[in-house]
C-alpha positions in Angstrom: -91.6 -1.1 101.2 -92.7 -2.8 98.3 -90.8 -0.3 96.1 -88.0 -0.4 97.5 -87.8 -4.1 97.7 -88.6 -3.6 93.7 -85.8 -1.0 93.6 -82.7 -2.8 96.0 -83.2 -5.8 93.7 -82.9 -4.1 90.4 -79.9 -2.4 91.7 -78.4 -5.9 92.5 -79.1 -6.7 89.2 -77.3 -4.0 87.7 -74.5 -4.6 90.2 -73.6 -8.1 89.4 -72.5 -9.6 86.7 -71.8 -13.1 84.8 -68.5 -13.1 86.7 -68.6 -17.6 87.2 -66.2 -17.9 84.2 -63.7 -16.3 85.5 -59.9 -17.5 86.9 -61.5 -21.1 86.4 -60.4 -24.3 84.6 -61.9 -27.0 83.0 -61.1 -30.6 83.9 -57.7 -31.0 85.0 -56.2 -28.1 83.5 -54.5 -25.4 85.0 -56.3 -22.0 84.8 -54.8 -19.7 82.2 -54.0 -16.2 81.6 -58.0 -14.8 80.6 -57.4 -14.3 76.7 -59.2 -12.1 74.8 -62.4 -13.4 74.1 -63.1 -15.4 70.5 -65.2 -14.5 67.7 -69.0 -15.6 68.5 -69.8 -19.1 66.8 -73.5 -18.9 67.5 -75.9 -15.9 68.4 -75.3 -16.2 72.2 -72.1 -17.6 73.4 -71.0 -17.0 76.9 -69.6 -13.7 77.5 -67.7 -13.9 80.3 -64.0 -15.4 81.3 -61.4 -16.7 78.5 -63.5 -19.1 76.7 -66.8 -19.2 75.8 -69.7 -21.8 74.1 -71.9 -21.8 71.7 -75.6 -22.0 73.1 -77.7 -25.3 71.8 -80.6 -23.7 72.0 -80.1 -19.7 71.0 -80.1 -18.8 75.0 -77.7 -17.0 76.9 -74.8 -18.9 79.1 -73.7 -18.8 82.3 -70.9 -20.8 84.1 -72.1 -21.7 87.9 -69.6 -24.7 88.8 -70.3 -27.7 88.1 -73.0 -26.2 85.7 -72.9 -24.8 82.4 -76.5 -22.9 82.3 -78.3 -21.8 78.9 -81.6 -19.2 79.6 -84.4 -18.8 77.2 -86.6 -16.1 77.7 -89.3 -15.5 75.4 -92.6 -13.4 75.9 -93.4 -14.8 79.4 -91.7 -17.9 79.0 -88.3 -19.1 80.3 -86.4 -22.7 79.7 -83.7 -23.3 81.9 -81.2 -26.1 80.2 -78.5 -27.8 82.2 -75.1 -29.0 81.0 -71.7 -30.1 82.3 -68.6 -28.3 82.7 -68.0 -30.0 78.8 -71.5 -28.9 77.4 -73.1 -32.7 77.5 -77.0 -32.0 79.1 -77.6 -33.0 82.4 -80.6 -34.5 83.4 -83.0 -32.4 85.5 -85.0 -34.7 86.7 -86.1 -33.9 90.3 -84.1 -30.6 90.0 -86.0 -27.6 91.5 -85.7 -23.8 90.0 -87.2 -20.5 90.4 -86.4 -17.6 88.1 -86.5 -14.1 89.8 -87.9 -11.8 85.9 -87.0 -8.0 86.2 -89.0 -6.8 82.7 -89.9 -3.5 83.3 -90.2 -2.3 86.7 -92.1 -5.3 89.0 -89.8 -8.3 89.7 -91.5 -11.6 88.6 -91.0 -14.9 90.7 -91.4 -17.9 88.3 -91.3 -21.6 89.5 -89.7 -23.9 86.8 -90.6 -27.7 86.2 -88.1 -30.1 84.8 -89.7 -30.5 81.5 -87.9 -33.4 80.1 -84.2 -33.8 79.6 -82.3 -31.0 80.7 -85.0 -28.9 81.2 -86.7 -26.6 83.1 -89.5 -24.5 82.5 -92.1 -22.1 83.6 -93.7 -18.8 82.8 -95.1 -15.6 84.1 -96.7 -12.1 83.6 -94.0 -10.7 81.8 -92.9 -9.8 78.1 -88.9 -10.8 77.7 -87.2 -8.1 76.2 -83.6 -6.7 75.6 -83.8 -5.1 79.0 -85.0 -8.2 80.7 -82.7 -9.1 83.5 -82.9 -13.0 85.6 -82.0 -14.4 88.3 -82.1 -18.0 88.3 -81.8 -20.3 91.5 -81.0 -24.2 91.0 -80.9 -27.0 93.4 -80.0 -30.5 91.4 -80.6 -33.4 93.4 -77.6 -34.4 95.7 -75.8 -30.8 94.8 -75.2 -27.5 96.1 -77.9 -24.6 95.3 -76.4 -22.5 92.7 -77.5 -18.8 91.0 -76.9 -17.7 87.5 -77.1 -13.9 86.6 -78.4 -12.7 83.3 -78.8 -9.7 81.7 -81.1 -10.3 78.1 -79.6 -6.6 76.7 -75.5 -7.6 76.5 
């Protein structure tokens, strides 16, 4: 059972994608025609969707209305940073997240902390790697849970 837990949740891994960017506008402005993507400013914009943002801190980004959410995985460690639909870090103070690790075969369930600022970390028995996918669950005080999708590899 146990294995096939491991197996239905890699497969919805696979399955899904970064898709939050897309047909979406920011602020008060009309959604547009997706364009094709620009030229990468920094190592890991967002990948997704007509526009994309250069990531503060070297992670990967995913859109998850209202959130802009950056990932840094690194040997068993992951940093969850918050920002706005503009990029400006959002406090997560009293925010609670787990991060669901697929590196290698076994998932890995790891609780993150705020850690100051717009933060959140935690770690776990697992080595990050470019086939590393994550699942990341948020709840921000007064908000709606939300879930960000990443895929280390793309």
């Amino acid at each position: 059972m146990k294995q096939i837990l491991s197996l239905a949740f890699a497969a919805s891994l696979l399955a899904a994608g970064a898709q939050a960017h897309e047909g979406h506008a920011h602020g008060d402005k009309p959604a547009a025609a997706p364009a094709a993507a620009p030229a990468p400013a920094a190592p890991a914009p967002a990948a997704s969707g007509g526009h994309a943002h250069a990531s503060p801190n070297g992670g990967r980004i995913v859109d998850v209305a209202p959130y802009h959410l950056e990932l840094v995985a690194t040997g068993g460690d992951v940093t969850l940073h918050v920002y706005d639909a503009d990029m400006k870090p959002v406090d997560a103070a009293g925010a609670k997240a787990e991060a669901t690790v697929l590196a290698g075969k076994t998932p890995s369930k790891v609780a993150l902390a705020p850690a100051g600022g717009n933060a959140l970390k935690g770690s776990g028995s697992f080595t990050a790697g470019p086939d590393t996918k994550v699942v990341v669950s948020l709840a921000m005080p007064g908000g709606k849970p939300v879930q960000a999708r990443y895929d280390l590899g793309k």
